[in-house]
Every structure is written in C-alpha cells, then in structure tokens.
N, C-alpha and C positions, 0 to 999 in steps of 0.2 A: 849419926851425924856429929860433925867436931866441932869447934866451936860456932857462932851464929857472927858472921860480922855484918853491917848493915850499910848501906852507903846513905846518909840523906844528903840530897841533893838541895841547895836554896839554906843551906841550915844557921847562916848568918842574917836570916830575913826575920820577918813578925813569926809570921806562923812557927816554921824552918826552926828559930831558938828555941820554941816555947817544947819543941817535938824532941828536939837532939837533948836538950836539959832533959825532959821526963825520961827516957831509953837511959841517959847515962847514969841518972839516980836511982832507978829502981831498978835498974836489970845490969849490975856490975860486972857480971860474966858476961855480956855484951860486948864486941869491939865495934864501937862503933863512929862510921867517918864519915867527916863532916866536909860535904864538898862547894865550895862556894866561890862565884866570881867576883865577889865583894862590889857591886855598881853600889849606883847612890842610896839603895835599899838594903845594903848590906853591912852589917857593923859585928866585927865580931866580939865587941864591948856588950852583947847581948850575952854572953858565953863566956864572961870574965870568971865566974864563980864554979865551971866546971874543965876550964882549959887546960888546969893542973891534973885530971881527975886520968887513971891509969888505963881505962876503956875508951877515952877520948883522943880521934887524932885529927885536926883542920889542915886541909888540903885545897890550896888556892887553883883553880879551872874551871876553863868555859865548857858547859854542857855539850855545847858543839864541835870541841875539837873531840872528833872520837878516835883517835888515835893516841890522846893521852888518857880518855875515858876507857880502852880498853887494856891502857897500862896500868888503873888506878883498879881495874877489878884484875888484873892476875896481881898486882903488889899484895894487895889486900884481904885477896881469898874471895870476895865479895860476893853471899848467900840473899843477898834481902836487899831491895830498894826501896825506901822512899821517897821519890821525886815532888819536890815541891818547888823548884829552882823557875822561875818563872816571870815572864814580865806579864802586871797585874793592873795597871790603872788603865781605864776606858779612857778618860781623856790624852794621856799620852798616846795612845791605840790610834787614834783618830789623826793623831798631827804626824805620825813616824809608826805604821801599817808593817813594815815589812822586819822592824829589828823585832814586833810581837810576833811575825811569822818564823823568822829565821831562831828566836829565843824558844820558843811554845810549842814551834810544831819541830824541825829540823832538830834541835836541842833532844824533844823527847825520843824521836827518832834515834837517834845518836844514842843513848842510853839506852833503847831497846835494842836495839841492835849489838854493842858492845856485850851486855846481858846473855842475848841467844849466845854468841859465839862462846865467851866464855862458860856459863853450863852448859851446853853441849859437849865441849871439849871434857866436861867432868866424867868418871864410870857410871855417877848417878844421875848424870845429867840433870833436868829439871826436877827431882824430887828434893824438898825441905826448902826447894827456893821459891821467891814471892817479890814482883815488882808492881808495888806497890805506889798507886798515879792519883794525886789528889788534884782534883781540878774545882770548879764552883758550879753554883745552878745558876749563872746566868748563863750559859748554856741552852738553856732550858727558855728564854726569852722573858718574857712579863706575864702577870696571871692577871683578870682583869680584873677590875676593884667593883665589886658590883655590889658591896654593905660597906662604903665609906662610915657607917655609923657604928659597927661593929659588931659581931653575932656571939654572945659567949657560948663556950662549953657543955653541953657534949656537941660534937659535930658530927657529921655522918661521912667518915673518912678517918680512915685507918689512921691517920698522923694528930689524931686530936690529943689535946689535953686539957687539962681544967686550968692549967695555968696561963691563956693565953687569948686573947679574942682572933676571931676569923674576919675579915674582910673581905670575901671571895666566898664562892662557892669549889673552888680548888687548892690544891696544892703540891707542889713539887714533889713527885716519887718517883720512883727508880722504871716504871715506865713511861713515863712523861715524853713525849718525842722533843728533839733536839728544834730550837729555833733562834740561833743565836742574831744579835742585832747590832755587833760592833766590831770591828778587826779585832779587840781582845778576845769575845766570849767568839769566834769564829774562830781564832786561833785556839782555844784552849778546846773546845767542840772537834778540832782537827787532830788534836795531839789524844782526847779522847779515843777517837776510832781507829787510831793506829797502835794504840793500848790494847785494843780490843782483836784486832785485827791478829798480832802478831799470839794472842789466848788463841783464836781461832784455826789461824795460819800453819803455826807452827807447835801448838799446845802449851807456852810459856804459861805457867801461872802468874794471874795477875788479878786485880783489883783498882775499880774504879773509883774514886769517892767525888761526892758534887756535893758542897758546902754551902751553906749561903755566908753570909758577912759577917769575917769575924772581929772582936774588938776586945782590947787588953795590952798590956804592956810593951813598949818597943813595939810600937806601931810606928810607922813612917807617918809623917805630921800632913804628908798629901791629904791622908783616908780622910772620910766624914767626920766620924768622933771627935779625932784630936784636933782637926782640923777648926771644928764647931769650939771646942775647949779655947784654943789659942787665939782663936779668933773672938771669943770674949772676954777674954783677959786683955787682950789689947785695944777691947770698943771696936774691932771689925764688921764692917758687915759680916751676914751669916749666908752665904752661897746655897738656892735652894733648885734643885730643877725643876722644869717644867712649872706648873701651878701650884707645886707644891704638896701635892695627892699621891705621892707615891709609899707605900707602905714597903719597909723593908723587916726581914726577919735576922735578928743579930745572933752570935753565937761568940761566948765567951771562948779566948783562943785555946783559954787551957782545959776546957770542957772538949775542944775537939782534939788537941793533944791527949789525952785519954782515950776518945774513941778510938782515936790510929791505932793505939793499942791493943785495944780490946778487938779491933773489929779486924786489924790484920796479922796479930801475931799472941793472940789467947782463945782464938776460935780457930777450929781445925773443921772441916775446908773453909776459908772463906768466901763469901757471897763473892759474884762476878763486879756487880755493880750495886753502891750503898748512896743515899742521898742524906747529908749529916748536918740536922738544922738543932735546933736547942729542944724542940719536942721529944729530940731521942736519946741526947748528953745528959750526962751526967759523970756524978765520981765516983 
C-alpha cells in the first residue's frame, strides 16, 4: 500500500480539530485532508498551529455536494475517512428538523457513496481502506436513573471502573438497541445504519463509534460546559432541564482523539461498532 491519506470530514469543529491536530502531529507521513463547510461551528483558527504543517491540506465543501466529494477523493488518493462533519445540537434539531436530516443523514450518504465508487474503481479495491463514522450515544436514548444517590465501584457490568459512581443499573454498550428521542439523535441513528448498511451491502469497511459528551477546548459556547462557564462569569442564569436529575457522562475531547486512533487505525481488523465514554480513554 502507498502512502495513507485520510479525509476528516467536520475537521474545523470541536471534536473535527482536536482529531486532524493529533493525525498531523504524530503520524507526519500522513496526508492528511481537512474537509469542512465552516458554518457557525466551524473555525479554522482551531488549526492555526498545524496549517503550515506539510501533511496538512483544508479543503472548503459541503458534505452533500457529492460531486465535489467524489472529485475530492480521486484529487486526493483518499484511503481512510473520518467523518465527523455534522449538525450536533438537539435544541437547533427541534426548531429546523430537516437541515439535521439533509446535513446527517444525506451528507453521510454522500461520502459513503463517493467512497464505494472510488475503491472500487482501485485493483485493490476495499482492502487497507476504512470509513471511519463517529456518531454519539444519544442514539441510544436515556438509561433510567434508578440510584440517584449513587452506587460506587465494582459494578457488575463490563464498563465498570473504580473511578466513577453508577447511577443506574445499566449502561451504554455496543449492544444497547437504538432508541433515539430528537430529530438530532434520529438523524445521527440514520446516518448510523446506512454506515452499517453499505459494511453489509457492499463489504465496505467501516467502523461505527457512539461517544457520549465530549468537553475541552474550542468548544462552541452553545455546549453545556462553556455554556455553564460563561454564563457565570457574566451573573447568568444557569439553564438546567427538566428537574434537573439528569446524570450525563463527559469525555475529555482529546481522550477521544486518541481512541479514533488507536481504535481505527493501530488495531488490525477493527471492531464494527465501539461505544467510547471515559471508562475506556485513555493516553
């Protein structure tokens, strides 16, 4: 195989920097391309400090024109996806339903598709390739809070650890059935099975990931954290849902820039479908 070039997709977003920085610092015989539609979550002042860097090329389009998405993988050679390009906040979801449809579901289409034709067109077709779909667990729905008081370590569940309290008697694994609750997590649950579909379809390799909530630098100031931060620096109210009972599980961004690594491109074969909360990150 010749050189490895990667497309991330979303790579001027939160996550999207934190993932395209770690590939271009540590893996310099990497080419790797940075594709983004720069909306109001996109800055490429997140990527000031690697734009110079000779593995690094940004490439401004929409996930959904696939006619420029399958000019950008023959320009590019393009072996390896990263797709993170995504609209991501539930309350936007709720007010404007169909730009999460046509971004989430249509979008990932669009790059699974552009993908098939391109390797297939290769002698090797899909071998040393990997399209690579990081979606979230709310997906997955809610788990019900049944020890609001909190149960410490050991658990009796394979995701336990001693660093954390349990609130539930469950928790999100890679068998968990789907039960999304908002045109976001029903669009991302969509772009999910069509990830999956076209592994099963057509043999594409691929790889699913379902995160829970990540938090760390060049975050968009919508999210909760910063949201919560800025909001007390200026005497704000603090925005809470519901009654306030809801327990979430966080994941440091760049703990899960790490896993993408490790779990899609320093492991041979990769898993189909991985669920990546702070129980499993590390450096």
């Amino acid at each position: 195989m010749g050189a490895i070039n990667i497309l991330i997709t979303g790579g001027a977003g939160f996550i999207g920097s934190h993932v395209a920085r770690l590939f271009v610092n540590r893996y310099p015989e990497y080419n790797i391309v940075n594709l983004d539609k720069l909306t109001y979550a996109g800055n490429l002042a997140n990527l000031k400090d690697v734009e110079g860097k000779p593995n690094y090329t940004f490439v401004k389009a929409d996930i959904v024109d696939i006619d420029r998405i399958r000019e950008i993988f023959r320009e590019y050679d393009i072996n390896g996806v990263i797709h993170l390009a995504a609209e991501s906040h539930v309350d936007r979801s709720i007010k404007d339903p169909f730009t999460f449809a046509r971004t989430n579901v249509m979008g990932t289409l669009s790059l699974l598709q552009a993908a098939k034709e391109y390797w297939e067109s290769l002698p090797e077709k899909f071998e040393g390739k990997l399209f690579y779909h990081i979606s979230t667990d709310e997906v997955y729905g809610a788990l019900e809070l049944t020890h609001p008081e909190g149960v410490p370590a050991p658990f009796t569940t394979k995701a336990s650890s001693e660093d954390n309290m349990a609130y539930g008697t469950e928790f999100f694994l890679e068998t968990t059935k789907y039960n999304p609750h908002s045109p976001y997590s029903a669009s991302k649950a969509s772009s999910d099975h069509f990830v999956r579909a076209y592994n099963d379809t057509y043999g594409m390799p691929t790889l699913v990931t379902n995160c829970s909530n990540n938090y760390g630098s060049y975050q968009f100031p919508e999210k909760l954290i910063p949201l919560f931060i800025n909001n007390i620096r200026h005497g704000k109210p603090l925005p809470v849902y519901g009654k306030g009972e809801n327990v979430r599980d966080w994941l440091f961004v760049e703990d899960h820039g790490i896993s993408t690594i490790r779990t899609g491109w320093t492991t041979s074969p990769p898993a189909n479908t991985s669920t990546v909360t702070k129980r499993m990150s590390s450096n």
